[in-house]
C-alpha positions in Angstrom: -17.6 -22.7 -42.3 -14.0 -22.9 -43.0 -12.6 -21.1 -45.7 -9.7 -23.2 -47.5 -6.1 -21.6 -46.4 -2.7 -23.5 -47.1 0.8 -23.0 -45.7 3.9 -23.5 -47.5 6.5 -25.0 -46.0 10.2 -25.6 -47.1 11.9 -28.9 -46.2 14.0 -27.5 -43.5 10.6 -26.0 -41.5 12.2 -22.9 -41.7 9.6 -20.7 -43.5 6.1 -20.4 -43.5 3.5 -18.1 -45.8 -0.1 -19.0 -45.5 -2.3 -18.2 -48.6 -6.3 -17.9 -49.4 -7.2 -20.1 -52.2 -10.7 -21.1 -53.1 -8.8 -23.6 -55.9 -8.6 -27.5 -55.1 -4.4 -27.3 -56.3 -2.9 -24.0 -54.9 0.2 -22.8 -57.4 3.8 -23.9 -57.4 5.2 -22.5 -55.1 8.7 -20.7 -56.0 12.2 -21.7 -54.9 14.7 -18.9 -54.3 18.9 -19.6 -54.4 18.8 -20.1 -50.2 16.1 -22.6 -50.5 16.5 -24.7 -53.1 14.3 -27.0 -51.1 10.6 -28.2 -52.7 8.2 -26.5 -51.0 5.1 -28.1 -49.9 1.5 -27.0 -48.7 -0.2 -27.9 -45.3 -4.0 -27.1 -45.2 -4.7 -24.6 -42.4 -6.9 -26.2 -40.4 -3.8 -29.2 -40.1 -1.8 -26.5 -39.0 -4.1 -24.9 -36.5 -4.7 -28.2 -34.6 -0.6 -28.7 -34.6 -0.7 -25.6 -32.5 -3.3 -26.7 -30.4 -1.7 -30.5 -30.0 1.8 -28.4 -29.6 0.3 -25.8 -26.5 -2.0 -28.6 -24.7 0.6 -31.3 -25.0 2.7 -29.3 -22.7 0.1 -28.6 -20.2 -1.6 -31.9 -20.1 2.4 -33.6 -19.6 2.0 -31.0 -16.1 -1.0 -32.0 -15.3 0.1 -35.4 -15.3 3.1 -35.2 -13.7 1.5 -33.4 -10.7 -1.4 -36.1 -10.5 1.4 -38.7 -9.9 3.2 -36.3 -7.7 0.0 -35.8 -5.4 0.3 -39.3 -4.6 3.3 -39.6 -3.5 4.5 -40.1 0.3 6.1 -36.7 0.6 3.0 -34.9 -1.2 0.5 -36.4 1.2 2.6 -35.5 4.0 1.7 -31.8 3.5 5.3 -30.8 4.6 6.8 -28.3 2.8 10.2 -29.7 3.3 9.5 -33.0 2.3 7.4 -32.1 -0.7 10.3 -29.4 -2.1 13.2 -31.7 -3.1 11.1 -34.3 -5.4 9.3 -30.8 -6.7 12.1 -29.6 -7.9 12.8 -32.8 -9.8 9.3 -32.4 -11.8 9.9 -28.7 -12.3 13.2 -29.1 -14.3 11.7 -31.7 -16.6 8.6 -29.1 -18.0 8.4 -25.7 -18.9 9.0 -22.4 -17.1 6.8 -21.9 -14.6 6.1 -21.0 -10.5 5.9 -24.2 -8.8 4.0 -24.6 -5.8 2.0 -26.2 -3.2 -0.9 -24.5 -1.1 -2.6 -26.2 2.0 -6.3 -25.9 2.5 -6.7 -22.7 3.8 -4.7 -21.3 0.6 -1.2 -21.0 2.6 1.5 -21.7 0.3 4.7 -22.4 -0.9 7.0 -21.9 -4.3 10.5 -23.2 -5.3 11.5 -19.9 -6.0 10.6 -18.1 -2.5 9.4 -20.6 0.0 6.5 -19.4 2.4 4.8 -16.6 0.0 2.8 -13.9 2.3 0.1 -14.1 0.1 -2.9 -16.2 -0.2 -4.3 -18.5 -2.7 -7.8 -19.0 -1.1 -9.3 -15.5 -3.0 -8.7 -17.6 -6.1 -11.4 -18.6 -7.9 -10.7 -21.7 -8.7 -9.3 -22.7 -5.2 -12.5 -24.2 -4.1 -12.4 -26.6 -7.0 -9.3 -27.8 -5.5 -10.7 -28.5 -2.5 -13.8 -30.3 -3.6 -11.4 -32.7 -5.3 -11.4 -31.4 -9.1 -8.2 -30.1 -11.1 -7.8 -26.8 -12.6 -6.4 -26.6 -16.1 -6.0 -23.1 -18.0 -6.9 -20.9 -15.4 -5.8 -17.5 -15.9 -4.0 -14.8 -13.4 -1.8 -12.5 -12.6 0.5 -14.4 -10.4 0.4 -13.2 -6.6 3.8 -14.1 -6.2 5.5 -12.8 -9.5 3.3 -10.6 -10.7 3.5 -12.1 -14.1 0.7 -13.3 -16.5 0.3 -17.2 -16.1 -2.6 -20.2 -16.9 -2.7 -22.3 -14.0 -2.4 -26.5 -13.7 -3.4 -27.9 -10.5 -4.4 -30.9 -9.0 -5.7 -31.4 -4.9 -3.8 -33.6 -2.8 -5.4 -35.9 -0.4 -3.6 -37.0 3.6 -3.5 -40.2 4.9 -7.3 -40.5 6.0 -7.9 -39.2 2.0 -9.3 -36.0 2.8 -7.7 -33.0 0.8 -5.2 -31.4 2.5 -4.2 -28.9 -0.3 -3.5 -28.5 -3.5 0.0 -28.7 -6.1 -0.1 -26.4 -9.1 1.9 -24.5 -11.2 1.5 -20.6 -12.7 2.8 -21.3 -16.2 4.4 -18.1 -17.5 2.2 -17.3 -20.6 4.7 -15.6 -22.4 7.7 -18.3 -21.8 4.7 -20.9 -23.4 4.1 -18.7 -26.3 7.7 -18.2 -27.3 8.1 -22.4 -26.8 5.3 -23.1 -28.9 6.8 -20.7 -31.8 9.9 -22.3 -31.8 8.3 -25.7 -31.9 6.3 -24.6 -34.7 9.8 -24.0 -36.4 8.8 -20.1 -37.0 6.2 -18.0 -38.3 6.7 -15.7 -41.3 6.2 -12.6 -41.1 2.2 -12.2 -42.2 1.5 -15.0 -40.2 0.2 -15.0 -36.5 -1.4 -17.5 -33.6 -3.1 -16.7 -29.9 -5.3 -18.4 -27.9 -7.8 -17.0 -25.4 -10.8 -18.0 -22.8 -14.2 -17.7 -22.5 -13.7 -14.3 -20.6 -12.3 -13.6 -23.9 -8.9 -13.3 -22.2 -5.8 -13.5 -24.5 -3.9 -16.5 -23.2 -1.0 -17.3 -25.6 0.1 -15.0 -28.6 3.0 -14.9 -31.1 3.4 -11.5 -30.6 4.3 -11.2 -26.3 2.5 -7.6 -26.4 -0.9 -8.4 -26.5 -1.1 -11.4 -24.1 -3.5 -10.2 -21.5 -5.3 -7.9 -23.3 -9.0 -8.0 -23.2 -10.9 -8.0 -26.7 -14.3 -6.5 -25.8 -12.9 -3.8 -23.9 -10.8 -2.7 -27.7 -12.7 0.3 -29.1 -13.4 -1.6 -31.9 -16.6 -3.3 -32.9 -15.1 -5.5 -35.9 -12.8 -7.1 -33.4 -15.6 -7.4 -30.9 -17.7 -9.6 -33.7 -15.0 -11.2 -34.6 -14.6 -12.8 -30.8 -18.3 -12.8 -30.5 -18.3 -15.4 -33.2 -15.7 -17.4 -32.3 -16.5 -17.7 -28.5 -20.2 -18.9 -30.3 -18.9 -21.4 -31.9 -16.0 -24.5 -31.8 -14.1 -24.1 -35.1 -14.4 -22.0 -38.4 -13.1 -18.9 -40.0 -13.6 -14.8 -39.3 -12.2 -12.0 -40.6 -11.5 -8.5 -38.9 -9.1 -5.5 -38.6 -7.2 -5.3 -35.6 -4.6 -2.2 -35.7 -5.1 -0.6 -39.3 -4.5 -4.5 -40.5 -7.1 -6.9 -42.1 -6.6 -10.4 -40.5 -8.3 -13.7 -42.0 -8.1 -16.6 -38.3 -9.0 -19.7 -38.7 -10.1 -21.1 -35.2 -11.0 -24.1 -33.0 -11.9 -24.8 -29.5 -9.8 -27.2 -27.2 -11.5 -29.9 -25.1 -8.4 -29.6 -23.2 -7.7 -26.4 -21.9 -11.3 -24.8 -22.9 -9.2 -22.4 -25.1 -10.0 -21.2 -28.4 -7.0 -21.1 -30.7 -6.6 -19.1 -33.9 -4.0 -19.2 -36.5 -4.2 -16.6 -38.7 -3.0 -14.6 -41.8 -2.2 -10.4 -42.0 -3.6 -9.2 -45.4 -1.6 -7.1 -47.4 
């Protein structure tokens, strides 16, 4: 069940305060001399699938992008060389991330270093690559950079149209969460957003410090509920205390990535 919460937002999308209201009209809401703007209210749950359209729409852009790249001439060539020019091309036009391209037996390549001596075939979801399926939201630690990333990646096929490899790209988590902030136009201070997988894994998160951490391995049973219920269910509302701080999150779950995403309110 959802439980009603409103955001006020001034003209200029510069600041946001998200309320609880169980009333149908929520009060006026106050002008100050730096923002003589009107104010007006966005329900929460409008809000919370803007930061799910905002996050997916940048991985589903990648995702395309390296579908039509995989069936290109230099792609299906499976040569490193050929395929590293035109990558670079799609890299500079989406968001900050390890580009590469990995053959069959999980060899593989990125922008940044060339020929990594690492592997990508202990990956779990390397073999759906290579049965012909693309990975969206997968996340690692990034052999190459050591960094927390969700992985998009799509299998190439050769000339005869068996998969030679794979393309993909290690999107660096906490480069996504800080876009998706500033495309949100800010959050005030008692407002926060994350998403996280079925693990439960934190994926995304306003605040950079918690992405990666692992919610059922907290020493707290409230939070544990809390992702118990959402990871039972595809949208509605829990409340918990995380850190000393009572949190109301509204939540949803994405057809896209598979992610849950929760936008939420710290209660004073």
């Amino acid at each position: 069940m959802w439980i009603t919460l409103s955001i006020a937002v001034c003209a200029t999308f510069g600041q946001q305060v998200i309320r609880t209201t169980k009333s149908k009209y929520p009060a006026k809401i106050k002008t100050t001399a730096n923002n003589i703007s009107p104010a007006f209210m966005v329900d929460g749950k409008i809000a919370l699938h803007a930061l799910m359209s905002v996050s997916d729409a940048h991985m589903v852009k990648l995702e395309d992008a390296l579908k039509v790249f995989a069936t290109t001439d230099a792609a299906r060539s499976g040569n490193w060389e050929k395929i590293r020019t035109p990558f670079i091309e799609l890299a500079r036009m989406n968001v900050p991330a390890v580009y590469w391209f990995a053959l069959s037996d999980g060899t593989y390549w990125t922008l940044d270093q060339g020929k990594v001596n690492a592997m990508l075939s202990d990956r779990k979801y390397f073999p759906h690559l290579l049965a012909g399926e693309s990975v969206m939201g997968e996340l690692v630690v990034s052999h190459s950079t050591s960094r927390n990333t969700a992985i998009i990646a799509v299998p190439v096929r050769g000339a005869n149209d068996s998969i030679i490899g794979a393309l993909g790209c290690s999107v660096h988590i906490d480069s996504l969460s800080a876009l998706v902030r500033q495309e949100l136009g800010g959050l005030g201070n008692d407002l926060f957003f994350y998403s996280f997988d079925a693990e439960p894994l934190v994926a995304l998160h306003s605040d950079p410090t918690i992405i990666f951490i692992e919610p059922m391995k907290q020493e707290d049973e409230g939070l544990q509920q809390a992702f118990k219920e959402m990871l039972a269910g595809e949208e509605g509302t829990v409340h918990y205390v995380f850190r000393g701080v009572r949190r109301t999150v509204l939540y949803c779950k994405s057809p896209v990535t598979g992610w849950w995403y929760g936008l939420g309110k710290i209660e004073n």
